[in-house]
Structures are given as C-alpha cells and as structure tokens.
C-alpha positions in Angstrom: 0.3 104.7 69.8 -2.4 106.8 70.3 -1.0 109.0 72.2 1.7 109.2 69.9 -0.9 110.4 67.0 -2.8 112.8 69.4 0.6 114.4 70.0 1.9 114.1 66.7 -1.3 116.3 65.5 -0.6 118.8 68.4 2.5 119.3 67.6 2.2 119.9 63.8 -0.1 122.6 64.5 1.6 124.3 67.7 3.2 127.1 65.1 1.7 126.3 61.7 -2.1 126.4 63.0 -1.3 129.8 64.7 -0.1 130.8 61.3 -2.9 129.9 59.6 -5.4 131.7 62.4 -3.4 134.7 62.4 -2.5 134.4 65.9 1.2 134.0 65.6 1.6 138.0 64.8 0.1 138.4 68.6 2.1 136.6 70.1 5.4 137.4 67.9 4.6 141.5 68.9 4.7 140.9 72.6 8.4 141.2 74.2 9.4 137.8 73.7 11.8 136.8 71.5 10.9 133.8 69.0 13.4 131.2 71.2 11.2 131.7 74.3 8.1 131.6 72.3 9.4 128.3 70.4 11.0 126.2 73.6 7.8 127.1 75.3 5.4 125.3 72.5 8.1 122.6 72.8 7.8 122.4 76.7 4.2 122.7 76.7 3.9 119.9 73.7 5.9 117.7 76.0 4.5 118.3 79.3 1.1 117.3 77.6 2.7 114.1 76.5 4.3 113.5 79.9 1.2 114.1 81.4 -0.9 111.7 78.6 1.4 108.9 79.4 1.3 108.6 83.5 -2.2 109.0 83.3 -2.4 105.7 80.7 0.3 104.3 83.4 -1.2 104.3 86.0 -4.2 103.5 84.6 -2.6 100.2 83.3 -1.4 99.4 86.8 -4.3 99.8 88.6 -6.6 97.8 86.2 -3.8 95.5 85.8 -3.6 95.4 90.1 -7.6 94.6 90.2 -7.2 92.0 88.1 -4.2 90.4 88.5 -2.2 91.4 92.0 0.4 93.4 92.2 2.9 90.9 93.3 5.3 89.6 90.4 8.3 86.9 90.4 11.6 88.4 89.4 11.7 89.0 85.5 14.9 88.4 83.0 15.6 91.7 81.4 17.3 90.7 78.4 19.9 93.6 77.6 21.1 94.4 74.5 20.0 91.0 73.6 23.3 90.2 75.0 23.2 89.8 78.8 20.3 88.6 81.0 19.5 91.2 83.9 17.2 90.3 87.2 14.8 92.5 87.6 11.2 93.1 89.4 8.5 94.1 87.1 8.1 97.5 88.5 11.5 98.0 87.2 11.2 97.1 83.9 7.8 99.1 83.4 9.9 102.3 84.4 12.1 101.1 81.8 8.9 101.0 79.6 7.7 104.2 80.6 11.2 106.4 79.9 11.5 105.0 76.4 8.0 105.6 75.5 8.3 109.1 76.6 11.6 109.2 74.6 10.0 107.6 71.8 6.6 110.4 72.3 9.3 113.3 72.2 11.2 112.3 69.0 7.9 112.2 66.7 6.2 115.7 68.9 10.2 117.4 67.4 9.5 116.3 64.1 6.3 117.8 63.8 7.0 120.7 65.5 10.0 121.1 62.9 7.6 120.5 59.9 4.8 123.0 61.8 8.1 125.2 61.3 7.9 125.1 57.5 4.8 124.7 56.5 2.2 128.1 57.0 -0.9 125.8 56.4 -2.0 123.6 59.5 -3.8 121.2 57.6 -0.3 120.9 55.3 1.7 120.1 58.7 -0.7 118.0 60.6 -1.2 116.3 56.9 2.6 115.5 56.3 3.6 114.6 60.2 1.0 111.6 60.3 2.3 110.7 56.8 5.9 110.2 58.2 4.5 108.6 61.6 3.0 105.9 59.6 6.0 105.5 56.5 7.8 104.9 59.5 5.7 102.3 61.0 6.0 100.7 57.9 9.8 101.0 58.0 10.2 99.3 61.2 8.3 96.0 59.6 10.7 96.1 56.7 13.7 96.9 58.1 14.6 93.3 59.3 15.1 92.4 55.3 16.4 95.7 54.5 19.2 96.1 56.5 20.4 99.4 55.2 17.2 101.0 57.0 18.7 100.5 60.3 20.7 103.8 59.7 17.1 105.9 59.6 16.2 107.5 63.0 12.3 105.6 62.9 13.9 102.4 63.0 16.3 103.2 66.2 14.1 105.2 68.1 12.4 102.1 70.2 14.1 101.4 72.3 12.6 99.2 74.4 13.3 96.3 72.1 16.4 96.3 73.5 15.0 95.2 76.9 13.6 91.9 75.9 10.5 93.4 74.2 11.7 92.0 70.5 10.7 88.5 69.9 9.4 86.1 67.2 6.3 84.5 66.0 4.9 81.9 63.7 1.9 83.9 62.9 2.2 86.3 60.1 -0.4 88.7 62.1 1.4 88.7 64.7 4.4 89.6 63.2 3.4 92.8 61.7 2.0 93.8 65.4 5.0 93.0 66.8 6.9 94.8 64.0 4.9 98.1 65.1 4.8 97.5 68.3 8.3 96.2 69.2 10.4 96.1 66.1 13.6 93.5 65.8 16.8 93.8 67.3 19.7 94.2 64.4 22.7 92.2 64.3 25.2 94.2 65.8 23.2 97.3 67.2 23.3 98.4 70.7 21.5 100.9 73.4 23.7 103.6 73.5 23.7 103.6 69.6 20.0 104.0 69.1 20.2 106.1 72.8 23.0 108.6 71.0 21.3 108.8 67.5 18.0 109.6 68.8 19.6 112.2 70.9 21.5 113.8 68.5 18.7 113.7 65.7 16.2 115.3 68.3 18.7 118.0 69.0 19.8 119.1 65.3 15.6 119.0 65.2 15.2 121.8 67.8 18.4 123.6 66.3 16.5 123.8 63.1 13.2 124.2 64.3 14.6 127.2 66.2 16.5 129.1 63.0 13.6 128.4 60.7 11.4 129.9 63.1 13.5 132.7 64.0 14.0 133.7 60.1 10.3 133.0 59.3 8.5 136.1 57.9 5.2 136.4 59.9 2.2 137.6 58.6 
C-alpha cells in the first residue's frame, strides 16, 4: 500500500508538476515527439515501481527466512474459488508479486492520465490520492453493493482470486481484509478482472497519449 501511494504521488506529478515548474516547454522543444516523451515517464514511473516492489520482496523473504526457514509444506491455491491447486509457497508468492505489480501499474496509469489534465501538480497529486482511497472504500462496500463489481477498483486485485479472500468474525478485521484482500463475487472469474484491467489500463494510456499530444504547453 505504501508503495502504491508513493507511486501514486509520482505519477500525478510526472507531467503536471513539470507543467507547473515550467520544465515541460524544455523538454517539449527538444526533438522528441510528445509519444516518446510520454511512454518514457510511463516506463520510468513503472520501472520505479518494479524496482520498489522486489526490493520489499526480497526484503520479506529474507526476514521472513531468519525467522522462520525457508522450508514450506505444499500450499492449496484456491483458484477462482473454484478449484484447489498444489502449490509450494515460493510459487504462490510469485503469484503475489505479479498481481501486485499489476495492481501498482493500474493506479501509476490513472494518475498519470489525471497529471494529463490537470496543469497544477498539487491539483493532480490532490485528486489521484482522492480516487486511491474512494476506491479503498469501494472495495469494503462492494460485497453489499453488488452493482460495484462492474468499476475497475473493485476488479483490479487480483490475488483474491488465489485464496487470499476470506472471512472473519471481527469487524476490524473485516475492513483490513476488505483493503487488503477484497471478496470474491458470485460469479466472477480471473480472466474477467485479468481482461478488464487490461483493457481499462490501455484506453488509459490511449487517452493519456491524445490529451498530452493536444495539450497547449506553456
């Protein structure tokens, strides 16, 4: 989550921050055309993240090594809450690890899109942590509202659908886990939530780039 936030903020101010500064009309003279200067923020916003997360990986598995061993029994992967899968814990913390970085590069899109349309940095940063947390608060009301499982914030975690989704007595715990790990719908699947995220993330960067490209400079 907090890398999430960090990237979230770097991300809202990758174009509007240079805007603000005055900066952009530096880079926008030199020959490059606006799609190279955009995709590279984009690549260096998620090479950041990439690099952010297998730091706090490994970190977790080496602390995690000292204290508890390395070795692990065989774990039930509980797939599409459908069919139970074998599988060493190594295994499923790749699994972990690929939808977290998934789930980093859907929220670093949307703030570069906003950074897009906003000129003020403060205005960008301001309204991407405002939609990172309305959709925190989505995911713990989505279970009784089902017509929220349609939104992109409540399909893009997808490790829930590994097993990580599960219920408690305790009303704390419950919101955590409806952060952390948010509840499987009846009758979603993977590849759903897999394909939606996919496709949102893309019309993001299509927009992103046109808004960008049209954008007067100053």
């Amino acid at each position: 989550m907090f890398i999430i936030i960090y990237i979230v903020v770097l991300a809202a101010g990758t174009i509007a921050g240079e805007q603000s500064a005055g900066t952009m009309k530096l880079l926008a003279i030199r020959p490059f055309n606006r799609k190279k200067l955009l995709y590279g923020k984009m690549l260096a916003i998620f090479c950041v993240g990439l690099i952010l997360l297998t730091v706090s990986s490994i970190a977790t598995i080496v602390i995690g090594g000292i204290n508890y061993g390395l070795g692990s029994a065989t774990m039930l992967v509980i797939a599409d809450a459908t069919v139970a899968v074998p599988m060493s814990a190594f295994g499923v913390y790749i699994i972990a690890f690929m939808t977290m970085l998934i789930e980093i590069i859907f929220y670093a899109t949307i703030s570069i899109f906003i950074s897009t349309v906003f000129k003020s940095n403060i205005g960008a940063v301001t309204v991407s942590i405002l939609i990172l947390f309305v959709s925190l608060v989505l995911n713990i009301i989505a279970i009784n509202v089902p017509i929220l499982r349609f939104l992109p914030f409540t399909n893009v975690n997808l490790f829930k659908y590994f097993g990580a989704s599960f219920l408690s007595s305790n009303s704390a715990q419950n919101v955590l886990q409806g952060i952390l790990t948010p509840s499987v719908f009846v009758g979603a699947s993977f590849w759903f939530s897999f394909i939606y995220i996919a496709i949102t993330i893309a019309v993001l960067n299509v927009a992103s780039y046109f808004k960008f490209k049209n954008q007067d400079i100053k």
